[in-house]
C-alpha positions as CSV (number, residue, x, y, z in Angstrom):
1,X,-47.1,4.6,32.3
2,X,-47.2,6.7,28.9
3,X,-45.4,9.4,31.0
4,X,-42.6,6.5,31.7
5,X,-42.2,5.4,28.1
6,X,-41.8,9.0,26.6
7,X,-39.1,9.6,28.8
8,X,-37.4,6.2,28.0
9,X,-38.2,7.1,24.1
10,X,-36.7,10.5,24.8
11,X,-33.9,9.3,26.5
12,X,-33.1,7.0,23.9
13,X,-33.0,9.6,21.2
14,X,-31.1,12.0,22.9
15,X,-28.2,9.3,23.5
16,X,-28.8,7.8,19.7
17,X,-28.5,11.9,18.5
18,X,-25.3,11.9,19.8
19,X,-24.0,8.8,18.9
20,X,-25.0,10.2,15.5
21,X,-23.2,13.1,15.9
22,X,-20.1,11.2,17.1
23,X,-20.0,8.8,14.5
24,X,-20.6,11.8,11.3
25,X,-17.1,13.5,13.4
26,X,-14.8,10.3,13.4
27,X,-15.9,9.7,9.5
28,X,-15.4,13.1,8.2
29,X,-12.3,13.5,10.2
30,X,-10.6,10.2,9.2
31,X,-10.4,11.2,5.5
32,X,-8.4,14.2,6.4
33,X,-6.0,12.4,8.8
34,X,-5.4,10.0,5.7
35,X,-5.1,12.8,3.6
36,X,-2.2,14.4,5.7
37,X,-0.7,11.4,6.2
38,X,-0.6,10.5,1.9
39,X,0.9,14.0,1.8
40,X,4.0,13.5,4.5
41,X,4.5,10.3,2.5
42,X,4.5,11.9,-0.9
43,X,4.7,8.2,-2.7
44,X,4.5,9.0,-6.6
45,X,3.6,5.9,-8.5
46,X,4.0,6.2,-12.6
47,X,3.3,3.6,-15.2
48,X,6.5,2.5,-17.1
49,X,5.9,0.4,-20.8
50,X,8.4,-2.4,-20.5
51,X,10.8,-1.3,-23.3
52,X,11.4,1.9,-21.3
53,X,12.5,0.2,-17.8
54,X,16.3,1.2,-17.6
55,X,18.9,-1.5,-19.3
56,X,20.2,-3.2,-16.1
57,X,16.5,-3.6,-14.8
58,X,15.4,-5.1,-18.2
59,X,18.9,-7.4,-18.3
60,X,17.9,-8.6,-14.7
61,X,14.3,-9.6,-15.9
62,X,15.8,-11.8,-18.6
63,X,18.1,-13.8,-16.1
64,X,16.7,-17.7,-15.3
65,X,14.4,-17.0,-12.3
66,X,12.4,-14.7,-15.1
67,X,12.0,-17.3,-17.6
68,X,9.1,-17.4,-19.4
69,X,7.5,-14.3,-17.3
70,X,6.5,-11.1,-18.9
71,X,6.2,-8.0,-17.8
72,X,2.0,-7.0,-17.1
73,X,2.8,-4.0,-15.4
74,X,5.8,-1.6,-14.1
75,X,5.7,1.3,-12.1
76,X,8.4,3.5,-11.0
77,X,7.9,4.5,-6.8
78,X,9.7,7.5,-5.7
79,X,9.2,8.9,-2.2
80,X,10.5,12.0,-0.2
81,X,11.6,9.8,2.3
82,X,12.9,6.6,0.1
83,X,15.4,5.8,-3.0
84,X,13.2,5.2,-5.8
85,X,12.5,1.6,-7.4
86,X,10.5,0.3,-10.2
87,X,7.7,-2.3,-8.9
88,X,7.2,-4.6,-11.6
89,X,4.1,-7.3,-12.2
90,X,5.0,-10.6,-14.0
91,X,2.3,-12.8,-15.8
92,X,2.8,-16.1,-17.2
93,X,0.9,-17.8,-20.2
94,X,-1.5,-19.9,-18.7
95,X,-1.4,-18.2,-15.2
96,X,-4.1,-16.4,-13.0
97,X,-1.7,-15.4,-10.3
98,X,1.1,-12.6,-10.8
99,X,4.0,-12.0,-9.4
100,X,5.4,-9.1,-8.1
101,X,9.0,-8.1,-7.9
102,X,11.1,-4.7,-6.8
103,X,13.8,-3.4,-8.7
104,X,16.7,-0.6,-7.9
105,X,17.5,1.5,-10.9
106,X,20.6,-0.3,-10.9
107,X,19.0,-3.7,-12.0
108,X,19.4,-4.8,-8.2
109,X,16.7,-6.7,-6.1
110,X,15.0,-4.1,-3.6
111,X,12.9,-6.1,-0.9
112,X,11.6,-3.0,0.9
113,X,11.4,-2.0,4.3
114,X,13.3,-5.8,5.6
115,X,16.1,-5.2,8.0
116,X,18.1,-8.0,9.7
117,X,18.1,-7.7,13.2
118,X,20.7,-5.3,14.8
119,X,21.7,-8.5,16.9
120,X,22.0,-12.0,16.9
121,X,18.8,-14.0,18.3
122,X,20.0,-15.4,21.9
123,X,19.5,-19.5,22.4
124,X,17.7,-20.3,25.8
């Protein structure tokens, strides 16, 4: 009986030693898969003060759907693979909640990755 439950202990650490094992790999390798992928992506993000957002984004920000919003934060984005934009927190007095908007250089809306679809929906 002793014999039976050294083997089952045994057993048991042998298959929880390499569960071990496995579990130390997939951590210490996902860091460095993340890591490669942050550097194909190459997304710089740098603070902006408000009074140095380009003219047409700061004219844009004082249109009516901005009214009484300020600016909390703004950061320009630029990317390898994308045209740069400035991504911009709102706060309003008496507010918790933010709001976040994306501007082009130009002082034009940029809503990010959305495409349309390449074809019309089909009715059944």
């Amino acid at each position: 009986m002793l014999a039976v439950a050294a083997v089952a202990l045994g057993g048991w650490a042998v298959a929880n030693a390499g569960t071990k094992e496995t579990a130390e790999l997939t951590t210490e390798n996902q860091p460095i898969a993340i890591q490669q992928q942050e550097q194909q992506d190459s997304v710089r993000r740098t603070l902006v003060e408000a009074e140095n957002l380009p003219q047409p984004v700061r004219t844009a920000l004082d249109g009516d759907e901005y009214t009484g919003w300020t600016v909390a934060t703004a950061y320009l984005v630029e990317s390898a693979k994308k045209s740069p934009y400035y991504e911009i927190s709102l706060e309003r007095e008496g507010e918790e909640e933010l709001k976040v908007v994306k501007f082009k250089p130009d002082g034009k809306r940029h809503d990010g990755d959305i495409k349309p679809p390449t074809t019309p929906p089909t009715t059944p």
